[in-house]
N, C-alpha and C positions, 0 to 999 in steps of 0.2 A: 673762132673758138667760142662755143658758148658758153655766155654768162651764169648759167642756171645751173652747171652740172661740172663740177670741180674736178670730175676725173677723165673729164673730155679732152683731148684727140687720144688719153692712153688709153682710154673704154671706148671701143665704137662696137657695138653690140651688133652694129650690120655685118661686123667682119663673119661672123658665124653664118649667115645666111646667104654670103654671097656665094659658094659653090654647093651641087648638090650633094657630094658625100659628107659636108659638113653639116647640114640642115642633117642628113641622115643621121650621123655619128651623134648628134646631139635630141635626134628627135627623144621628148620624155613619152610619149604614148605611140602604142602602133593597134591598127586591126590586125587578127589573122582570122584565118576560117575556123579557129577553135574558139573563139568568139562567140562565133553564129548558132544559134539555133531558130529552125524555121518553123513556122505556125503551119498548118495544113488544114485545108476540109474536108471531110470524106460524107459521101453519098453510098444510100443503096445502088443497087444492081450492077451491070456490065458494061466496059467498056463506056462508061458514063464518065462526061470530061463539060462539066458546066460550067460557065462567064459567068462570072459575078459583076454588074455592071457599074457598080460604083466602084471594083478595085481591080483596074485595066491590069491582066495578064496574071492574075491568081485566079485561079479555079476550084470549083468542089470535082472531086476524085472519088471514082469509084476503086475498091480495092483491087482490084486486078491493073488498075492505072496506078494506085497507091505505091502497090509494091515496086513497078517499074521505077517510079520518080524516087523511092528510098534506095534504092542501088546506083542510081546516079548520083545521090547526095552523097551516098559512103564513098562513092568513087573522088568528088570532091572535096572529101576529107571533114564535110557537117559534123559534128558529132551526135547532135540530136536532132530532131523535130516536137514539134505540141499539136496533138492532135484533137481536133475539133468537129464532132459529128454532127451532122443535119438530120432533126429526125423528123421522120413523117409524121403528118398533123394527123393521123387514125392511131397512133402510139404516144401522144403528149395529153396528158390526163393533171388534175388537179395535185396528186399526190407523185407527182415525178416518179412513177415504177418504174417505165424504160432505164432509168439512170442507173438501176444496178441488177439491170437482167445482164447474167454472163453468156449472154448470144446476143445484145444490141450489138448494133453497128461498131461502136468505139473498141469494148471487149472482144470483138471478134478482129479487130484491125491489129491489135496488138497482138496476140497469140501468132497471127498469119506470120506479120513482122520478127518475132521472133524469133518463128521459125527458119524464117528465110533471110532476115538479113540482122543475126541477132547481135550484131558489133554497133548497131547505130543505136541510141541512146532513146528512149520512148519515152515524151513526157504525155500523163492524159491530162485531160483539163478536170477537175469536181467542182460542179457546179449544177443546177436542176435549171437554168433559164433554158437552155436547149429541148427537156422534156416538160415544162410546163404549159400548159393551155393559156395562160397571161404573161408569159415570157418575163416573170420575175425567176428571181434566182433561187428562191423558196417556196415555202410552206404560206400559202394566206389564208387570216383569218375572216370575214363577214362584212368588215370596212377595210381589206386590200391591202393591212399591214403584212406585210413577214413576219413570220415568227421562227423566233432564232432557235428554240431546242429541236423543235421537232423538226424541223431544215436538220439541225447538226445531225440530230439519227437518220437520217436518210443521206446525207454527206458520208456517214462511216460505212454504211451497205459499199457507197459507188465505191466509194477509195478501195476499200474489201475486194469490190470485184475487178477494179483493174489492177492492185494486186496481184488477185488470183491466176487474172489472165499472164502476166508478166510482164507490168509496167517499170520501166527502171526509176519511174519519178511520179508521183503523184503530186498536183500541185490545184488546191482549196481557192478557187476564184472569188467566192461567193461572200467573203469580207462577213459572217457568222461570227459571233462573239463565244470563245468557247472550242470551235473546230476544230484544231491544231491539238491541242490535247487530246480529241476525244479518237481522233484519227488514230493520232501517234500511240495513245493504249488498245488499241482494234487491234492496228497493223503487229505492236510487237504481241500481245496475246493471241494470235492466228500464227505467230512465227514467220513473220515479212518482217525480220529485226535489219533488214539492209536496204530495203523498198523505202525512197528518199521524199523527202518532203520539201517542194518548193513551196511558199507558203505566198501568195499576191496578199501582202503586208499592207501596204500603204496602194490602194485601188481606192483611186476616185470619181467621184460622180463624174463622168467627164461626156463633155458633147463630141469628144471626139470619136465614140466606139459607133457612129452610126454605120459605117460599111461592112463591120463584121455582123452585127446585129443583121445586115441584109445578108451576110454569108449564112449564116447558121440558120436564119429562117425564123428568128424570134421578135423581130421590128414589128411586124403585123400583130402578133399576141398583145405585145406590149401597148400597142396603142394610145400611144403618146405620153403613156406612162413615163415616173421617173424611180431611180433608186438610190435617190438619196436620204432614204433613211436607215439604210447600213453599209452605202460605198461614202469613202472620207469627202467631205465637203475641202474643193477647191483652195479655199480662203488657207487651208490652216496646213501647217508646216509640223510643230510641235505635237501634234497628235498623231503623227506618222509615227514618230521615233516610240510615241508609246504603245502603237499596235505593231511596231515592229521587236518591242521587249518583250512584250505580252507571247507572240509567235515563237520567238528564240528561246522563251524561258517552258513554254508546251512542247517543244521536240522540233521544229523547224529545222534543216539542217542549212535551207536557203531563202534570202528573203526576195522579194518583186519591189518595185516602183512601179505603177501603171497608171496613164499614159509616161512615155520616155521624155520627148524633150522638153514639153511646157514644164517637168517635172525634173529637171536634170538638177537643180538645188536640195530635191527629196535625197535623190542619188546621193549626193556628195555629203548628206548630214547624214545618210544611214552610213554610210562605209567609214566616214571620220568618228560617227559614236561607236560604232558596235565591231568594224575589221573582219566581217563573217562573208559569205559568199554572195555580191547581191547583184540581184539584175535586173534588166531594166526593157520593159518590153513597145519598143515602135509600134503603136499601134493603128488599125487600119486609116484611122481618121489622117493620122501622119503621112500616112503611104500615098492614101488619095491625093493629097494636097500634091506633095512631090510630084506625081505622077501625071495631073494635070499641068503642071509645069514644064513638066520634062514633054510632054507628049506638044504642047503649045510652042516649044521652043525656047521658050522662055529660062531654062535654068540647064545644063550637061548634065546629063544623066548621070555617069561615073562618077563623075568629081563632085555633084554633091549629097549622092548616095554616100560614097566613100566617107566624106566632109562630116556628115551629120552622123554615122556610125563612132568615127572616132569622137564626136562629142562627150558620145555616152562613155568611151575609154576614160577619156579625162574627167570626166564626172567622177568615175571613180565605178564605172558598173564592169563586174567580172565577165557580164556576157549579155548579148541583147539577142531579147526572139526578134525578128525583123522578117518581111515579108518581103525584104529585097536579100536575104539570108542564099540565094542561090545564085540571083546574079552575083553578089559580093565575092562570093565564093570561085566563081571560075576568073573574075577580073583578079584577085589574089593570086589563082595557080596562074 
């Protein structure tokens, strides 16, 4: 009997774990595939299916492959995807235009989408790092700061126009002080009063986004560049919860965490202060690491895919983008 614990042999808390319907019956969190939403790259032209070689087994997709792999996700039961366009370096200019021509690549994916598989959920990314010539996420001025208004009016064109196209979710990556509001009076004065706003709230400087940076084609712009003088510095916890009041109180309908797991304690203080919809997004840095693991031997693929999604359940996030969002999805079904 131990000494330590006055209600032992009448408590043995192993009892619950030792069969598996009980562990079930008792589990507090589960994945399911309504969960999931998957991030995606889309490329010009046909029949176009490119490696990305820092993120073994995603690819950039041209849309005629796009549309195939969203009919296998509705068949899986995905609800959504986030869509992320590559654009060509003869279309990324100083003042981010591509970002809200309604025939870029993005605008033209959603329309397609809609038309043809219009049950699956379409979030776009707003953001200018894709169509900038320096792969910042804005507007710079002469010494290579950002500037936040004139970023913000060029943030409410794009949103405007994947609106227009038929976005079920616009979601502001670009951490812009201000955005969220100015969106949210665009979208309902055009009469997009149901066109949703995930808002990347709490987006940090973080060294983990270098494989997407090489997905989208903006790591070279960028050149060695950093952005942290308007994604949240690392250190600080407490000024999440205030960019994520600031978003909620401008029209936000959902807030973000980005990077997910170093950040699973953002997670759990956004959803304990505020109880609103919040998610939390795997990002590529996450993916690679796994993935070199898995591919090494070194860690089951399944079980710690599975393992590290349910993390984010019990953090307390309502849904995670994840780049393992399709294998997840048929080991569920």
């Amino acid at each position: 009997m131990s000494q330590f614990n006055e209600y032992f042999p009448a408590s043995r808390l192993r009892r619950m774990r030792q069969s598996d319907f009980s562990r079930r019956l008792m589990a507090e969190n589960r994945v399911t595939v309504d969960d999931l939403i998957y991030p995606m790259f889309i490329v010009e032209g046909e029949n176009q299916r490119q490696a990305i070689p820092s993120m073994p087994g995603i690819e950039r997709l041209s849309l005629d492959l796009l549309l195939e792999e969203a009919k296998e996700l509705v068949a899986l039961g995905i609800p959504a995807i986030a869509l992320f366009p590559v654009t060509p370096a003869d279309k990324k200019s100083l003042m981010a235009e591509e970002a809200y021509n309604p025939d870029a690549l993005a605008q033209r994916a959603v329309r397609m989408l809609k038309q043809q598989v219009p049950e699956l959920g379409l979030i776009t990314d707003v953001a200018l790092d894709p169509f900038t010539t320096h792969g910042q996420d804005g507007i710079i001025d002469e010494d290579g700061y950002v500037l936040n208004d004139i970023t913000t009016d060029i943030l409410v064109k794009q949103a405007l126009s994947h609106a227009e196209a038929g976005a079920d979710i616009v979601a502001p990556s670009d951490m812009m002080d201000g955005r969220i509001g100015a969106i949210r009076s665009a979208l309902e004065a055009e009469g997009y009063v149901n066109t949703k706003i995930m808002a990347y709230s709490a987006k940090y400087a973080s060294a983990y986004y270098g494989p997407f940076r090489d997905a989208v084609g903006s790591a070279g712009n960028l050149k060695g560049g950093n952005k942290k003088s308007y994604q949240m510095d690392p250190a600080n916890s407490d000024e999440a919860l205030r960019e994520v009041a600031l978003d909620l109180e401008e029209g936000a309908d959902m807030v973000m965490v980005k990077p997910g797991m170093p950040y699973l304690d953002i997670v759990r203080r956004v959803k304990d202060e505020f109880g609103v919809p919040t998610f939390a997004y795997q990002v590529s840095g996450e993916y690679a690491m796994h993935m070199a693991a898995i591919q090494n031997g070194w860690l089951a693929e399944e079980a710690i895919v599975m393992e590290s999604l349910l993390a984010f359940k019990r953090a307390g996030a309502d849904g995670i983008l994840t780049y393992f969002a399709k294998k997840a999805a048929i080991w569920l079904k």
